[in-house]
C-alpha positions, 0 to 999 in steps of 0.5 A: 588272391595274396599279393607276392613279396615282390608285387607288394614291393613294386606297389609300394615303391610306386605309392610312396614316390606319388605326389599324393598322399596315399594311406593304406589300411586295413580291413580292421580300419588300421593303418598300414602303409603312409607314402612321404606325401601323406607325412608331409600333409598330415604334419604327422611321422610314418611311425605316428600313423601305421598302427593306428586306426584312420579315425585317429590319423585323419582329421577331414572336416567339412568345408562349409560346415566344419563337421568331420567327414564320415570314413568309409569301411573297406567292407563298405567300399567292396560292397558298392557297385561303382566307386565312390566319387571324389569328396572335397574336404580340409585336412586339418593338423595341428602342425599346419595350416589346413589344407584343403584336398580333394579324397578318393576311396579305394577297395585295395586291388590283389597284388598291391601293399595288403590283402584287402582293406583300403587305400586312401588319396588325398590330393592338395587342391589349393592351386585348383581352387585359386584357378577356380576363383580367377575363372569365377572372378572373370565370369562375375566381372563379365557378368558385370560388362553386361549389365554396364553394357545396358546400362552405362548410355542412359546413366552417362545421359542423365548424369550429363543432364544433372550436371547441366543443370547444376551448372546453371544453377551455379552460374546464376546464383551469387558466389559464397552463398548456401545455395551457390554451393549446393550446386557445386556440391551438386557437381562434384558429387556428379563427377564422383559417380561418373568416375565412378562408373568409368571405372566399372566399365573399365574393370569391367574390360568394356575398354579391352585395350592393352594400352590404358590412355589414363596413365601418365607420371602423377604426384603422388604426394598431391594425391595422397594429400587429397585423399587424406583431406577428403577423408579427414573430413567425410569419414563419421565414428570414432576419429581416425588419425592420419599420419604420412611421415614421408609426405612431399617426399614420395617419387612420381608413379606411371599411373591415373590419376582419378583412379589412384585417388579412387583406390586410396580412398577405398583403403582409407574407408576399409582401414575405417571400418576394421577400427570401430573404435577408431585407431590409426592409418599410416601412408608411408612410401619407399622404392623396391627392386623387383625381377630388376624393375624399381618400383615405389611401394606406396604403403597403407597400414592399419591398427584395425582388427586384421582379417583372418587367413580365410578372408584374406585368401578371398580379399581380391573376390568380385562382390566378396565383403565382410561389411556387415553396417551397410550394403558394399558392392564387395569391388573395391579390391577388385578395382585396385588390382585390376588398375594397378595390374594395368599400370604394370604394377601389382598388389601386396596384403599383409593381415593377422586376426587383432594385428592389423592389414598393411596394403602395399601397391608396387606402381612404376616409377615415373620420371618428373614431368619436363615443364611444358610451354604455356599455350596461346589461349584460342578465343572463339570466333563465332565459329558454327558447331553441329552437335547431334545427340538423340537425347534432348537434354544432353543437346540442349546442355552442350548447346547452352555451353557453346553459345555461352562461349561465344559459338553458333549452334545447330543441332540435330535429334539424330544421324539422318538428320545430322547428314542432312544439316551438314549437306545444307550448312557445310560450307559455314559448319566448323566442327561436329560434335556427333553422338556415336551410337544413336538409333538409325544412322550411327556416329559411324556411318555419319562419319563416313557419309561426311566424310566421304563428301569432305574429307577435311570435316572436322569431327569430334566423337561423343559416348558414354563409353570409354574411347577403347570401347567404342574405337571400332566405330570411329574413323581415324580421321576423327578429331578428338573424343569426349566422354559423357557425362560432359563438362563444359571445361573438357568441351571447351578444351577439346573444342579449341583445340580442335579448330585451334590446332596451332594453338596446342603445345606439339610437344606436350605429353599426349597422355595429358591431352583430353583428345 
């Protein structure tokens, strides 16, 4: 049936105010209609398309193969028995930037632009994919949760194990030595993986809290000097010059500390790698008012070979990398946004092919950090602890440390046992140290058996997991909190301050206290 005048009128009307690009073409595979949408996308004038044949106007090529599509026929797509599904392909143009879109193939219904023939709809996908890949990205990072989740207990236990007995080493070999400092080594590489697998755990939303605990005013100028030392001294190949030439100059930042430092040893390493021949790294700083907030950009920029727009659009992937010398976990980015996201912050990247990246993380100005009153030293008086763990060498490694301080020691294998102890020593039992997940009887319930006997029990709570994961097992009445793998600086500290409450600061910043 052969449209009308004014049906086609009304037809194209509708069709060239669509936000998606419509081609309408003949049986002869001739264009005959383009809407403003399909100039816009192709880059390309109404009077450049009609008259032509699609195969001149059209460039889609395959995603993954880069191959051009195959164009149906109008004949074709009458001949089917159900339409043709949606493809997903790029537009290319020689004017734009490719595009990618998703087609859909239509025989021409009577009453439209033509008699016969074919239209053609492309939509932009570009904001789909991105929700797409945030929706992948949170699958693969919870993917991630689960396998800490396994894992995380054991790791803390035998880390906590490692460092025990490096420490002893340390303590019983002469300073200075060879020996001596491959212990150290021994625990600072302990405490590296530690971070390091507290910062899984987190980005992995095992914490799940909007408030992060680890953020407070930080020196970023102390940072910055730490990482570039460390970097200096570690980073193999062709040398890498490191210039900061607003060092000691750069504001305070409501941040963590560790993970700050995590993050700018991650862009040192990347900005590395993309220098094979080695070239230049440079940390500059400077303050920027965004949607009335200041913030203080903290730049890393360097003279690498640049990442082109495809890897770029993908830097922020879990598990995405382009190493090719050695295995990567493909994080590192994922880590930083996630961190500074969670400092109220956000992350910028700038990159072209053969002109270098520049990293800039947008952190919150933190006011300088008011002088704090020193504190009166606890020193122990014998005092008994009951530690409860179910792992042998985590008991025997705190144990060691409280006993080398000066306190007395009982220690239970698990919760039942721990309950018990308490019934028979708790008039001469000081303070608790309980593990909060043990087979059996939790740290839970053996918070509230003792507690529910004597409510003035003072109690400190143990985990391998960070103190939001494991905030639903802990009452509120529990003293303070340290995480595994153990230090014998952090317990001790947490131990004073826990019998030696009068000795504390009350006006200290709560988010430098380890508790």
């Amino acid at each position: 049936m052969v449209a009308t005048e004014k049906q086609a009128s009304d037809a194209r009307r509708v069709l060239e105010n669509l936000p998606d690009a419509v081609l309408a073409v003949d049986d002869d595979g001739v264009v005959t209609f383009v809407n403003r949408a399909a100039v816009r996308m192709t880059g390309r004038a109404s009077k450049a398309m009609v008259g032509r044949r699609l195969r001149d106007v059209l460039a889609l090529l395959d995603g993954d193969t880069r191959r051009p599509v195959a164009l149906p026929s109008a004949a074709a797509l009458r001949g089917l028995a159900r339409p043709v599904d949606p493809c997903r392909a790029v537009l290319t143009s020689a004017r734009q930037r490719d595009c990618p879109v998703e087609v859909t193939w239509v025989a021409a219904p009577a009453g439209g632009v033509q008699a016969g023939g074919m239209l053609v709809c492309i939509r932009d996908i570009r904001g789909a994919l991105v929700r797409e890949r945030e929706i992948l990205g949170r699958q693969k990072i919870e993917a991630i949760g689960s396998m800490a989740d396994n894992l995380v207990r054991d790791f803390h236990n035998w880390l906590n194990v490692i460092s025990g007995h490096a420490s002893s080493l340390a303590e019983s070999l002469i300073p200075k030595t060879r020996a001596h400092e491959e212990a150290r080594h021994i625990q600072e590489a302990v405490g590296q993986a530690a971070g390091l697998t507290n910062r899984l755990v987190s980005v992995a939303g095992l914490g799940g809290s909007e408030e992060e605990p680890g953020v407070r005013p930080v020196s970023t100028d102390a940072v910055i000097r730490k990482a570039v030392a460390l970097a200096e001294s570690t980073f193999a190949g062709p040398p890498v010059e490191f210039r900061a030439p607003g060092a000691g100059t750069v504001p305070p930042v409501l941040a963590g500390p560790d993970p700050l430092f995590d993050i700018l040893m991650n862009l040192f390493r990347n900005a590395a790698e993309a220098m094979p021949d080695g070239g230049r790294i440079t940390i500059d700083s400077c303050e920027q008012t965004v949607g009335g907030r200041t913030f203080v950009v903290l730049r890393v920029r360097d003279t690498g070979c640049g990442m082109t727009r495809e890897v770029l659009d993908q830097a922020f992937e879990p598990f995405y990398s382009t190493r090719k010398s050695s295995p990567a976990l493909g994080l590192g980015l994922t880590v930083t946004q996630s961190f500074v996201e969670r400092w109220g912050g956000f992350v910028r990247i700038w990159s072209r092919p053969g002109r270098g990246t520049s990293v800039r993380l947008f952190l919150g100005r933190a006011a300088t950090a008011a002088r704090r009153s020193r504190k009166r030293e606890a020193v122990p008086r014998g005092e008994t602890i009951l530690v409860a763990d179910d792992h042998p060498d985590v008991r025997a490694h705190v144990g060691r440390t409280l006993e080398e301080a000066g306190y007395r020691v009982l220690s239970a294998v698990c919760g039942e046992e721990c309950v018990s102890l308490y019934r028979e020593h708790g008039a001469r039992i000081a303070l608790l140290l309980v593990d909060v997940i043990m087979p059996g009887k939790d740290g839970r319930s053996v918070f509230e058996e003792i507690l529910s006997h004597d409510p003035g029990a003072r109690l400190i709570a143990v985990s391998g997991f960070p103190r939001d994961y494991v905030r639903a097992y802990l009452n509120r009445a529990v003293s303070g909190f340290i995480q595994k793998p153990v230090e014998p600086e952090i317990l001790l500290g947490v131990v004073r301050r826990c019998l030696h409450p009068e000795t504390e600061n009350p006006r200290a910043d709560r988010a430098d206290r380890t508790t």
